[in-house]
C-alpha atoms as an extended CHARMM CRD file, in Angstrom:
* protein
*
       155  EXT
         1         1  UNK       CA             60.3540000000      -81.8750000000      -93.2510000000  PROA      1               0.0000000000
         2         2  UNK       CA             63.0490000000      -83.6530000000      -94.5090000000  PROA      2               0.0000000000
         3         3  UNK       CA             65.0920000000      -80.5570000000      -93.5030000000  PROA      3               0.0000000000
         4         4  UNK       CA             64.2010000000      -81.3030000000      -89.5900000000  PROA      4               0.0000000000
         5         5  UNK       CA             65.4960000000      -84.9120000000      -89.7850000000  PROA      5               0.0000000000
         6         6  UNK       CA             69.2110000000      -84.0120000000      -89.2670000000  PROA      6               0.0000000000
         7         7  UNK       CA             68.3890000000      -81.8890000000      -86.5140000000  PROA      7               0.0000000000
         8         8  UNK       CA             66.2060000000      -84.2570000000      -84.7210000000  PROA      8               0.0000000000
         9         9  UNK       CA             68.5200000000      -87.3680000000      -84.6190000000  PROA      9               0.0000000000
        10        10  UNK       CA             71.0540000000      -84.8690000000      -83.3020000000  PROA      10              0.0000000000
        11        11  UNK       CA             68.6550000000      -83.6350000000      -80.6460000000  PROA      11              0.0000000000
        12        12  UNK       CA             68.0270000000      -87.4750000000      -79.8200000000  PROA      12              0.0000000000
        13        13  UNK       CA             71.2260000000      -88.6150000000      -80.2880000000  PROA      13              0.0000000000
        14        14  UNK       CA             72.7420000000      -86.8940000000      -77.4870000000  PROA      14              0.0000000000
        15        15  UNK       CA             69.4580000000      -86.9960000000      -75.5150000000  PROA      15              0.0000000000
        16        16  UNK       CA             70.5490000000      -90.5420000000      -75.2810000000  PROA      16              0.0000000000
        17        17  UNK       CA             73.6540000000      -89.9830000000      -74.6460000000  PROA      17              0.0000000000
        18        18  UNK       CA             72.8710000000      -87.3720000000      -71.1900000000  PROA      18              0.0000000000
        19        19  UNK       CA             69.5740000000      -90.0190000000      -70.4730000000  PROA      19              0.0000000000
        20        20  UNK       CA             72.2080000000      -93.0030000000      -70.5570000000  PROA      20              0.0000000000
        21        21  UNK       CA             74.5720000000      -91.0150000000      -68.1920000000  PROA      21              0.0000000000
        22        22  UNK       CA             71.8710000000      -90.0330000000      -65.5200000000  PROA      22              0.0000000000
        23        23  UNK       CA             71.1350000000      -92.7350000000      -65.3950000000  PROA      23              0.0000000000
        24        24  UNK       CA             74.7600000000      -94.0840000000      -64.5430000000  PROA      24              0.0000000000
        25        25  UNK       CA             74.3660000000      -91.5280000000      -61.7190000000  PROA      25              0.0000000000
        26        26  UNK       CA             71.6900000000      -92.7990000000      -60.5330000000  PROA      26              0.0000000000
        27        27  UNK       CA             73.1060000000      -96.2110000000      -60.1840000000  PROA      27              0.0000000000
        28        28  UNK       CA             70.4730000000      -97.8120000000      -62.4720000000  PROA      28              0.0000000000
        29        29  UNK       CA             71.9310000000     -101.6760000000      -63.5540000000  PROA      29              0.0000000000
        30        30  UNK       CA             73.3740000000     -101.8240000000      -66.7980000000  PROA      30              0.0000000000
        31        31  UNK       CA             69.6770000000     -103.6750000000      -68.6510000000  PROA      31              0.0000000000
        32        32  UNK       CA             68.1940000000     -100.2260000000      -67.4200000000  PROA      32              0.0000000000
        33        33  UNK       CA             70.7310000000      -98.4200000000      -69.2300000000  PROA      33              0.0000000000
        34        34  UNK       CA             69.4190000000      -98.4770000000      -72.5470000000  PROA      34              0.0000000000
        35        35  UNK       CA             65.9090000000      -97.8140000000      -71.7000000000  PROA      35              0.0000000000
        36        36  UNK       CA             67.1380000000      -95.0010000000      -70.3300000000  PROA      36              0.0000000000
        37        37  UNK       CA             68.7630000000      -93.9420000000      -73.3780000000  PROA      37              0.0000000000
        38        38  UNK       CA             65.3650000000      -94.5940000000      -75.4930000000  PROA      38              0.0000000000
        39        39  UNK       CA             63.3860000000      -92.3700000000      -73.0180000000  PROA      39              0.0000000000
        40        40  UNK       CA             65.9990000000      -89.6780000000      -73.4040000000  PROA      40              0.0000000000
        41        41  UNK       CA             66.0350000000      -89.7430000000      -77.2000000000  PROA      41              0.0000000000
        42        42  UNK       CA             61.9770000000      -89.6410000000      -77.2260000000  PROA      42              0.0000000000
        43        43  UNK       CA             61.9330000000      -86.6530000000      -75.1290000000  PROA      43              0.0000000000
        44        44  UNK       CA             64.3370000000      -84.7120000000      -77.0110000000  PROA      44              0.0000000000
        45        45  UNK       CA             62.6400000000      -85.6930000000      -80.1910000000  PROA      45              0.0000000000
        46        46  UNK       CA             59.5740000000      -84.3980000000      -78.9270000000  PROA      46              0.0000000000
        47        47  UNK       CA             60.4810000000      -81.4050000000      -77.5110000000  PROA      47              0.0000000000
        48        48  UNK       CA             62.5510000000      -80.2920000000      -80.4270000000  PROA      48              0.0000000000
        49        49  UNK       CA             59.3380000000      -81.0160000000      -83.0970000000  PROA      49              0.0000000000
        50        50  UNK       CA             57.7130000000      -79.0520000000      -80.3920000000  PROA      50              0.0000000000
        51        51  UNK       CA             59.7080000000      -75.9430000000      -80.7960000000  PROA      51              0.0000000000
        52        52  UNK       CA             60.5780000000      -76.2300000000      -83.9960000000  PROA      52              0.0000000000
        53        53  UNK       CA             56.4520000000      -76.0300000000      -84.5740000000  PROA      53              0.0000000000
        54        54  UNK       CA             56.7860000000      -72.4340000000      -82.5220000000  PROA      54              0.0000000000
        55        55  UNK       CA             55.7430000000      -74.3590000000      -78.9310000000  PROA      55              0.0000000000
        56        56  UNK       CA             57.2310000000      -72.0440000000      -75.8390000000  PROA      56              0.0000000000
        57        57  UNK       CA             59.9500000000      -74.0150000000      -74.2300000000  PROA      57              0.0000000000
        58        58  UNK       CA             57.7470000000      -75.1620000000      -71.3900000000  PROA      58              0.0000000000
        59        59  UNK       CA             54.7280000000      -76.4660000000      -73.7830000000  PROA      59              0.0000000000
        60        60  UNK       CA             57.0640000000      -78.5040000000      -75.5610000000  PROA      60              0.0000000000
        61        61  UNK       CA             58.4730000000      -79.8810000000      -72.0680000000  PROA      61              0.0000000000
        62        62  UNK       CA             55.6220000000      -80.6370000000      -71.3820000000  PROA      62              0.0000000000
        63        63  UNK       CA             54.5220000000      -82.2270000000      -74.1560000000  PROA      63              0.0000000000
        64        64  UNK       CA             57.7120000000      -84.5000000000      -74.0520000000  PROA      64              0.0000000000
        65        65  UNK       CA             57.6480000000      -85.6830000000      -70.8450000000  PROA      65              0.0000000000
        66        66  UNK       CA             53.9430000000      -86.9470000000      -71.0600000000  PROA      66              0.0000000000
        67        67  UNK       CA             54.9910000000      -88.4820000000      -74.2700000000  PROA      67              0.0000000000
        68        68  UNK       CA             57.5560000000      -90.1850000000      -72.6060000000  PROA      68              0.0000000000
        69        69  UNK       CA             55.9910000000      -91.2580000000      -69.0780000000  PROA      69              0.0000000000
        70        70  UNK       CA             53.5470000000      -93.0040000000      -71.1830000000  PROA      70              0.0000000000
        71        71  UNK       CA             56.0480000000      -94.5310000000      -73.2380000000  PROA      71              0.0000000000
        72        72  UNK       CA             57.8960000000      -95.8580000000      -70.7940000000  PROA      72              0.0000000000
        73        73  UNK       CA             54.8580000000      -96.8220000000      -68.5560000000  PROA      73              0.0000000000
        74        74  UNK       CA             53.7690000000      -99.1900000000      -71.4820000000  PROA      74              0.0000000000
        75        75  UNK       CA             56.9490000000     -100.9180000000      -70.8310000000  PROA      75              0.0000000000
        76        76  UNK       CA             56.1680000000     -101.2750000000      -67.0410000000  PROA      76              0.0000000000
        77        77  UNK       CA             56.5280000000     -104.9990000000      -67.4700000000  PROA      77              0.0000000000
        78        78  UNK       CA             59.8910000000     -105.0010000000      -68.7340000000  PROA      78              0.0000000000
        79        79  UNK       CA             60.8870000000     -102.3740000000      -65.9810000000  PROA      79              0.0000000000
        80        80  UNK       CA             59.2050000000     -103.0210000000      -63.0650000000  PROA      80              0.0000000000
        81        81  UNK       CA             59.3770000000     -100.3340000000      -60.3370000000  PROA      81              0.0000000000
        82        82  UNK       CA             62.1610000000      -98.8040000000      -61.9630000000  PROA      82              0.0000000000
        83        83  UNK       CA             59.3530000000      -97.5330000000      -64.7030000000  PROA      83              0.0000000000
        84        84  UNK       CA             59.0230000000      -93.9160000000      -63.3490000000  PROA      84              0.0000000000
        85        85  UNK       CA             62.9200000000      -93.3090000000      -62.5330000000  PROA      85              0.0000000000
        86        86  UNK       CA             63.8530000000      -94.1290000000      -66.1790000000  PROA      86              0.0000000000
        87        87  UNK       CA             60.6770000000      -91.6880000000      -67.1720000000  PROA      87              0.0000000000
        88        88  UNK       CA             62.7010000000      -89.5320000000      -64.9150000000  PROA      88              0.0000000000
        89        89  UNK       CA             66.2920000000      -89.9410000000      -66.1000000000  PROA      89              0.0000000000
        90        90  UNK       CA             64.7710000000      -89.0980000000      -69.7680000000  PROA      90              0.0000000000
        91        91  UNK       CA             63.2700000000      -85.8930000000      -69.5630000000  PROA      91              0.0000000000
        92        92  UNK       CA             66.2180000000      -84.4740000000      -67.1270000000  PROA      92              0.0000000000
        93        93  UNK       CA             68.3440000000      -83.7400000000      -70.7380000000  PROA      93              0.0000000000
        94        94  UNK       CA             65.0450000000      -81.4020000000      -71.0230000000  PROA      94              0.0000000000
        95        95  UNK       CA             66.0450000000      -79.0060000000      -67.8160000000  PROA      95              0.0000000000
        96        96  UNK       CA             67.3080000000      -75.9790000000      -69.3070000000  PROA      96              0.0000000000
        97        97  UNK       CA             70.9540000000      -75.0700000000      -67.5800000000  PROA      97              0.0000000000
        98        98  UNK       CA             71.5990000000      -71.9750000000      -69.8490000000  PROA      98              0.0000000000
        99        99  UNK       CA             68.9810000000      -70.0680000000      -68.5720000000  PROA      99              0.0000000000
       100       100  UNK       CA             69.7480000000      -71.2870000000      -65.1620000000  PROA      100             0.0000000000
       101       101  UNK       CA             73.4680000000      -70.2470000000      -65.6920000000  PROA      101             0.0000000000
       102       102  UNK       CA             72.3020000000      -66.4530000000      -67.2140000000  PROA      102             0.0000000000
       103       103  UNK       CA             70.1980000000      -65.8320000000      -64.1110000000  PROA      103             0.0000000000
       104       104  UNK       CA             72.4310000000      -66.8790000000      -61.7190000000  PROA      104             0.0000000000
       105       105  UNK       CA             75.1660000000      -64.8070000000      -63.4440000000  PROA      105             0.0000000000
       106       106  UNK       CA             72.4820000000      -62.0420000000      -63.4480000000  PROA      106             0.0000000000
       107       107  UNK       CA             72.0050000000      -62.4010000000      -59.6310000000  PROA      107             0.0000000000
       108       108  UNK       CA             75.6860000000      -62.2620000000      -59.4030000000  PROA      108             0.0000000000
       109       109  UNK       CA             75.7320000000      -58.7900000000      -61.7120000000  PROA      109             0.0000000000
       110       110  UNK       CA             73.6430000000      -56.9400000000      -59.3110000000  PROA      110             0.0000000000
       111       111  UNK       CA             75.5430000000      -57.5050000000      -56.0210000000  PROA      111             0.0000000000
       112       112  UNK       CA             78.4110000000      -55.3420000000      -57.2930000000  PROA      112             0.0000000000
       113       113  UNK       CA             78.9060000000      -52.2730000000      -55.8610000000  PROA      113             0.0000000000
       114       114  UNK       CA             77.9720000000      -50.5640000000      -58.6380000000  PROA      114             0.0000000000
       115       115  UNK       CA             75.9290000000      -52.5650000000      -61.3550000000  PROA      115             0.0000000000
       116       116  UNK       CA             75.8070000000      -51.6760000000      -64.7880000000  PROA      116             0.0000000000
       117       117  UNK       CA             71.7390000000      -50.9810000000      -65.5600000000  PROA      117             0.0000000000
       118       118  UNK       CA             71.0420000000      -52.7420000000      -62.5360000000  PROA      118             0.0000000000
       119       119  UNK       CA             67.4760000000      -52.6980000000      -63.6320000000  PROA      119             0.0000000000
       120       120  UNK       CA             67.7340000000      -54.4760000000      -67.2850000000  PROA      120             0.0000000000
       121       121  UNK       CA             69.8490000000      -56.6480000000      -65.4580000000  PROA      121             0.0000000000
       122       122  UNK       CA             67.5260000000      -57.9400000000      -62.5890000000  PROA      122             0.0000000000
       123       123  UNK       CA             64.6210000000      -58.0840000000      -64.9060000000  PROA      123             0.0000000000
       124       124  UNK       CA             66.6460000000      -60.3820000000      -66.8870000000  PROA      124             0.0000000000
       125       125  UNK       CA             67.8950000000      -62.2030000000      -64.1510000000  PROA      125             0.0000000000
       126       126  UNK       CA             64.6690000000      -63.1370000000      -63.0210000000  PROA      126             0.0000000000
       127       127  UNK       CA             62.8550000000      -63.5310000000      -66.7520000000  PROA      127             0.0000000000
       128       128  UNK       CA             65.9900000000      -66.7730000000      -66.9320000000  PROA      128             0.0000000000
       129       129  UNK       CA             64.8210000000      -68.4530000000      -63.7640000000  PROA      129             0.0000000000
       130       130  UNK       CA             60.9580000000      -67.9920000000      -64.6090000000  PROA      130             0.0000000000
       131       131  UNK       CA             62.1410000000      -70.1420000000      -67.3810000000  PROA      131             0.0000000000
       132       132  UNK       CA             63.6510000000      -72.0450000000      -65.1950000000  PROA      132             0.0000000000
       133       133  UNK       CA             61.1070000000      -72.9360000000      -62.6390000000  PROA      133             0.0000000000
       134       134  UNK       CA             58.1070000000      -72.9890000000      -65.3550000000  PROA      134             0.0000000000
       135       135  UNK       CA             59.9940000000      -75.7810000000      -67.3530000000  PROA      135             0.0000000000
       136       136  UNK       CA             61.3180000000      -77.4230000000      -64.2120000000  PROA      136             0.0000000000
       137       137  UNK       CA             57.4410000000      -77.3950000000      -63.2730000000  PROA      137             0.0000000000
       138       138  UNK       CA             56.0050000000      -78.4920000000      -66.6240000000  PROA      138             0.0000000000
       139       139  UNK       CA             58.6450000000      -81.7520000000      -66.8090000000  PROA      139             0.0000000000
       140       140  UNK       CA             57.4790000000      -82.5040000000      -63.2740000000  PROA      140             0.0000000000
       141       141  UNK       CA             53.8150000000      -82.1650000000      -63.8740000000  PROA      141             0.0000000000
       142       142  UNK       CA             54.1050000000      -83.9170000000      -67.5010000000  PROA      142             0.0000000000
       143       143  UNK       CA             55.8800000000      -87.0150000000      -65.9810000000  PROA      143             0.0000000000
       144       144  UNK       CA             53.1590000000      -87.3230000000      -62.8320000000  PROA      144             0.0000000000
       145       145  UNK       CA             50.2620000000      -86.7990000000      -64.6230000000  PROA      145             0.0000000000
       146       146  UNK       CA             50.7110000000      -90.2320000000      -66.6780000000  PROA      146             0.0000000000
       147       147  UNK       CA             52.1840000000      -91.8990000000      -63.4680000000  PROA      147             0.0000000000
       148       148  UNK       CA             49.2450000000      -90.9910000000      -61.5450000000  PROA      148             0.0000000000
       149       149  UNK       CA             46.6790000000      -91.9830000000      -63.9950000000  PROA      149             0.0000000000
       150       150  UNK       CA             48.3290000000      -95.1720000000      -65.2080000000  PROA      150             0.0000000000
       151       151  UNK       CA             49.3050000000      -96.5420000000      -61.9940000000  PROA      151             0.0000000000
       152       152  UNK       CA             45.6480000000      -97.5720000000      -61.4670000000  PROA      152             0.0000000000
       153       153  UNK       CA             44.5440000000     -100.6290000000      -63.2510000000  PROA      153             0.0000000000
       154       154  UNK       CA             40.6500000000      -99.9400000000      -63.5920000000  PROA      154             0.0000000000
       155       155  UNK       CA             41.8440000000      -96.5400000000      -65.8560000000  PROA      155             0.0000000000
């Protein structure tokens, strides 16, 4: 365990750091900044003890975004309506641009006149942006799921 510890803070670390700076983008005020930063640091945390416990990309995605749409909905107070956009700004250090990048590059690879194993190369292609779209849909349901349900009081 002790092992994992370096590679977690990293993971956070620079989760905070991409959490912090989407959130500059998205023209949160400078108090919001930091919580930003925390929710980007807990989702990378949790995704990375997710995979390194042999979770698919897309379960531990999953996993951290719930994890941190409830953390960050406990702190609704503190927030206000900005609650769900720093949930938001959190888990988007979570979307995975690699694969994005490979399948687009894939896509690219087939529309030459004459591709190279134009078949391995389209299944490939389109086995990056399943990734793509399964992850992109697991952060999105794992952040509305706890929005939904905690947004009602009586729950």
């Amino acid at each position: 365990m002790l092992e994992l510890l370096p590679h977690l803070l990293h993971q956070a670390l620079f989760g905070a750091f991409a959490a912090a700076g989407f959130g500059v983008l998205f023209n949160f005020g400078f108090r919001a900044l930091p919580w930003c930063a925390g929710a980007g640091a807990l989702a990378l945390a949790v995704r990375t003890l997710g995979q390194d416990m042999a979770w698919s990309l897309e379960g531990a995605s999953f996993a951290a975004a719930i994890v941190t749409s409830c953390a960050v909905s406990i702190l609704r107070r503190q927030l206000g309506p900005a609650c769900n956009a720093v949930a938001l700004s959190g888990c988007i250090p979570m979307v995975p641009g690699a694969f994005f990048g490979q399948a687009l590059l894939g896509f690219f690879a087939l529309t030459a006149p004459n591709p190279d194993d134009a078949v391995v190369t389209a299944i490939m292609a389109v086995e990056h942006i399943l990734r793509v779209v399964f992850t992109l849909g697991a952060i999105g349901a794992g952040l509305a799921i706890p929005a939904q349900l905690l947004r009602n009081q009586d729950f």
